[in-house]
C-alpha positions in Angstrom: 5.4 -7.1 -50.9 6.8 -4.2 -52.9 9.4 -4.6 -55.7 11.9 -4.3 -53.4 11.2 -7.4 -51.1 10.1 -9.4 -54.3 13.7 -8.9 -55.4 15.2 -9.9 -51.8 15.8 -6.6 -50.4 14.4 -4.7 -47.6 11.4 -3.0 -48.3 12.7 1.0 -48.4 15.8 -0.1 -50.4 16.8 2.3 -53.0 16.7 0.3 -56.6 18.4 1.9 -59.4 18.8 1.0 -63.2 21.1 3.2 -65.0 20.0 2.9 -68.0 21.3 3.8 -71.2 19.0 5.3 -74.2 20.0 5.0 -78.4 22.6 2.7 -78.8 22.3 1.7 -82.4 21.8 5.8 -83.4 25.4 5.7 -84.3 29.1 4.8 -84.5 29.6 6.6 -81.3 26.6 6.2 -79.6 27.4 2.1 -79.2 31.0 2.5 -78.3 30.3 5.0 -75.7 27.8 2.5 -74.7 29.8 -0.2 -74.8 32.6 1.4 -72.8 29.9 2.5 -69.8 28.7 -1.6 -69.5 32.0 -2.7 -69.5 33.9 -0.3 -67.2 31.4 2.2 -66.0 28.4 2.0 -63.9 25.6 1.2 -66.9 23.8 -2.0 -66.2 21.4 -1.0 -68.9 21.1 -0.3 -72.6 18.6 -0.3 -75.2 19.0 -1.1 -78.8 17.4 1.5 -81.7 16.1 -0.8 -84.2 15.6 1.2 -87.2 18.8 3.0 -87.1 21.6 2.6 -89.3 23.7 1.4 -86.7 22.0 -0.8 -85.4 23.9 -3.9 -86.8 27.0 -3.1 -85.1 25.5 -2.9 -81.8 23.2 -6.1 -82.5 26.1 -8.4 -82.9 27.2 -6.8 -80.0 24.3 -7.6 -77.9 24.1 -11.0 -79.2 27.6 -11.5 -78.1 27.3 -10.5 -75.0 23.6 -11.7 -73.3 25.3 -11.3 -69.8 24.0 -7.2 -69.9 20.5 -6.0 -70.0 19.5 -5.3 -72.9 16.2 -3.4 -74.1 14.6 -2.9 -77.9 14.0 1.1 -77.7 10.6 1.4 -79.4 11.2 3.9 -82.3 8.5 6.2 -83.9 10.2 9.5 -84.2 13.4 10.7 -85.5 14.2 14.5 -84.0 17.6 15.3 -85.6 18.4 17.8 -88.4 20.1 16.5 -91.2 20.4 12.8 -89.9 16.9 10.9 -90.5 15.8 6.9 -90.6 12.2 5.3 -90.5 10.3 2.3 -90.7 11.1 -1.0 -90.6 8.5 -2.1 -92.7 8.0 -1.1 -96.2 6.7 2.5 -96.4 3.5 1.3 -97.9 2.4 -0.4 -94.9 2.8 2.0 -92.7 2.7 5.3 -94.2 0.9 7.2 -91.5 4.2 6.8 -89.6 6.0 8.7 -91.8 6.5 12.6 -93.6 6.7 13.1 -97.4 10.2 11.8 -97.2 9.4 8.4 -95.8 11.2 9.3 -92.4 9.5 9.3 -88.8 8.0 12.5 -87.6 10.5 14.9 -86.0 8.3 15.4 -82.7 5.4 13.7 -80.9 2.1 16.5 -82.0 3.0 15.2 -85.8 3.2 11.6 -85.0 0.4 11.7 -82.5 -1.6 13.6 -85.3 -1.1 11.5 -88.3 -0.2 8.1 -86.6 -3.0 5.5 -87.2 -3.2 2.4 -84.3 -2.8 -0.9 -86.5 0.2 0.7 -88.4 2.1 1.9 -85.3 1.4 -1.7 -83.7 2.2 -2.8 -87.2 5.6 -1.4 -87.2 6.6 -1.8 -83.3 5.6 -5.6 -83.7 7.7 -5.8 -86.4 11.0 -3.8 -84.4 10.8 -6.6 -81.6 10.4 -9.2 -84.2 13.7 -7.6 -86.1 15.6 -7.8 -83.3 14.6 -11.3 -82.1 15.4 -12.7 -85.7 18.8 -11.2 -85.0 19.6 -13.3 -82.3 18.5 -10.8 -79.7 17.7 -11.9 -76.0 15.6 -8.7 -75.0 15.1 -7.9 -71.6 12.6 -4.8 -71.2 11.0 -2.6 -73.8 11.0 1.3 -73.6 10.6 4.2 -75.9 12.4 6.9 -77.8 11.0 10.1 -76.1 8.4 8.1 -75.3 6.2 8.5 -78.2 4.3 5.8 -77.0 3.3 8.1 -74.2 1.0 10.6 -76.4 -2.1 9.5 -76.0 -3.9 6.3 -73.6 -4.6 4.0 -77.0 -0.9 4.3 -77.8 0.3 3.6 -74.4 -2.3 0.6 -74.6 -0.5 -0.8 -77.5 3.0 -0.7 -75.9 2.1 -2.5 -72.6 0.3 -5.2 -74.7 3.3 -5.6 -76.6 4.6 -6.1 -73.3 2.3 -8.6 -72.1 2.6 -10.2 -75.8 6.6 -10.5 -75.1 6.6 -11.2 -71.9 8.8 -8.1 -71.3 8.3 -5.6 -68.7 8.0 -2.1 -70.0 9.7 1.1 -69.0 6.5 3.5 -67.4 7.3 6.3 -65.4 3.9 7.5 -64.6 4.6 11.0 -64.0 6.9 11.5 -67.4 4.0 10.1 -69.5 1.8 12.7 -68.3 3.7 15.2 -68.3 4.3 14.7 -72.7 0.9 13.7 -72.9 -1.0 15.0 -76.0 -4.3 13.8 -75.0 -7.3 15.0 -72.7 -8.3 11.3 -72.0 -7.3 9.7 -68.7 -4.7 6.7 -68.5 -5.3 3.6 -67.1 -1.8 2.8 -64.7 -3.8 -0.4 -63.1 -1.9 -3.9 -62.7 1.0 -1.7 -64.5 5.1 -2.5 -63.3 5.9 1.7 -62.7 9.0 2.9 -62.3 8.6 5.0 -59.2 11.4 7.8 -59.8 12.6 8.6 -63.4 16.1 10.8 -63.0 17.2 12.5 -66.2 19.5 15.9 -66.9 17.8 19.2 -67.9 19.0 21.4 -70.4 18.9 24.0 -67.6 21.5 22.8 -65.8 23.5 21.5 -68.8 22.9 25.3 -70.3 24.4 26.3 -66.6 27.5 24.4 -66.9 26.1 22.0 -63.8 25.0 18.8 -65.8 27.5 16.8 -64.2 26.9 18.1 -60.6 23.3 17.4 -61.2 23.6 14.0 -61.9 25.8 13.5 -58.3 22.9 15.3 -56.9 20.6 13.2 -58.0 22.4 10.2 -56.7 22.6 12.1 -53.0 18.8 12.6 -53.2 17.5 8.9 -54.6 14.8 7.9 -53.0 13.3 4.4 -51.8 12.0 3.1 -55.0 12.7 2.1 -58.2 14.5 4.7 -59.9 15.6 5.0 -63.3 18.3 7.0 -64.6 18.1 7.9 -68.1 21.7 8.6 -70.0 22.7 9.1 -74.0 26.5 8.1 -73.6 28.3 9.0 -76.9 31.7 11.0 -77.3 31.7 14.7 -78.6 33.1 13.7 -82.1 32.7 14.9 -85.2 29.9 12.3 -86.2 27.9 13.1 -83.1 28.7 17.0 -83.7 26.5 16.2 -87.3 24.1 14.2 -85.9 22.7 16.6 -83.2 23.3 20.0 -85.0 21.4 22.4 -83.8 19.9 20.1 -80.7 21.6 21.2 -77.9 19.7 18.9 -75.4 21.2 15.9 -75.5 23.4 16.9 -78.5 27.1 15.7 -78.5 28.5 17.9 -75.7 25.7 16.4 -73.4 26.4 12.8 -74.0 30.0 13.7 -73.9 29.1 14.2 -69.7 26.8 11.7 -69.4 29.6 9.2 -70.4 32.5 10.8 -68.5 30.3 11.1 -65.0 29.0 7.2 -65.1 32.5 6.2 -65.6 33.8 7.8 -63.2 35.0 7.2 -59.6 32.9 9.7 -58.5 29.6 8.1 -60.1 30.6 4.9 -58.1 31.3 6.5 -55.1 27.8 8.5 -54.6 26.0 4.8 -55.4 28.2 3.3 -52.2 27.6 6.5 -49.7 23.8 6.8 -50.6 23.3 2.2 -50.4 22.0 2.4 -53.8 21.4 -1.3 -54.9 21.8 -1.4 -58.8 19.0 -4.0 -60.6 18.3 -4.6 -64.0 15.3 -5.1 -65.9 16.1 -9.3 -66.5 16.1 -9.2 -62.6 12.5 -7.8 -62.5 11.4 -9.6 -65.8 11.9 -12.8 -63.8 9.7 -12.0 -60.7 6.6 -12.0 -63.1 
């Protein structure tokens, strides 16, 4: 039986998670966020522990256990003049970190000064955070998938997994394609997500962002797929936040909230008989 039929549907029924990316990044980020579960078409979010917002959207989530709701797995930090790190004490996992005590800005310097007991270290003690909070996690996935960079890593994040009891977010052909490692990766006995859809700057830079995402709905494919948003609004605190980070800088998320609230978002998922799931759905297949 595939995935599908385990979950009581036929066997080339299109699953989809729309899945929400960074809440806890910001003021913005969880409202937008908010607004998508509650009147839009996102049945999934995930919560950035170490961020400084990730108290408001924490209470949130422990409020309201009826949505799915990940831990977002957090090594990195890409943005300009906004930066946060560690949950644990710098001295315990300094390897994580630049001379400032913040997360690496991309995945070569984190994959090139990252040791494996400290990033275990700190992503045991993200899950742990959030589960002292009160938090009923569903899944685990990754801020642009770090975890991805090399096999070890990726080792570490399904054990954690395993550890949990969570399924984790793997899209084979994404890790690969941000891998920084020569060294094969072992996909065996591993839940994949069979179809990640995400917006490309090239289509965002065209003006088609939004037409691209109805696209994608018209071409799902049997399968689970994925969809990967960043809803915020194009305010002034998302405006400082992604300065100079045009991919999924303010403007971006600005679309990806408008289109999966929209009638037209809800429409494409009833002409293409796209079955929405969520990840407690497949956490409790085993």
């Amino acid at each position: 039986m595939n995935l599908a039929q385990k979950l009581g549907y036929p066997e080339n029924t299109k699953l989809l998670i729309i899945h929400a990316d960074d809440a806890g990044l910001s003021h913005s980020e969880n409202q937008a966020t908010i607004k998508t579960l509650q009147n839009g078409f996102v049945n999934s979010y995930s919560i950035m522990v170490p961020c400084p917002w990730f108290f408001e959207m924490a209470n949130f989530a422990k409020d309201n256990p009826q949505y799915d709701c990940g831990i977002h797995l957090t090594l990195t930090c890409e943005w300009e003049n906004y930066k946060f790190g560690p949950v644990l004490p710098l001295s315990e996992v300094s390897s994580l970190t630049d001379q400032n005590g913040h997360f690496y800005k991309n995945r070569t310097d984190f994959k090139n000064n990252a040791k494996l007991p400290e990033i275990r270290k700190e992503l045991t003690a993200q899950i742990e955070k959030a589960l002292q909070f009160g938090i009923q996690p569903t899944h685990l996935d990754s801020h642009m998938c770090s975890i991805g960079v090399t096999p070890e890593i990726l080792e570490i994040y399904k054990e954690l997994g395993k550890q949990y009891n969570l399924p984790v977010f793997i899209n084979k052909q994404f890790v690969e394609s941000i891998s920084l490692s020569n060294e094969k990766y072992n996909f065996e006995d591993t839940l994949l997500a069979d179809h990640l859809l995400i917006g490309y700057f090239s289509d965002f830079d065209k003006g088609e962002l939004r037409k691209s995402y109805s696209k994608a709905l018209d071409n799902a494919l049997p399968g689970l797929n994925v969809f990967l948003l960043h809803p915020a609004f194009d305010d002034f605190e998302m405006q400082g936040i992604t300065l100079n980070h045009p991919n999924f800088g303010s403007a971006w998320r600005q679309i990806d909230f408008d289109f999966f609230t929209s009638e037209e978002c809800g429409t494409k998922l009833k002409e293409n008989n796209i079955q929405l799931v969520t990840w407690r759905e497949i956490g409790s297949i085993g």
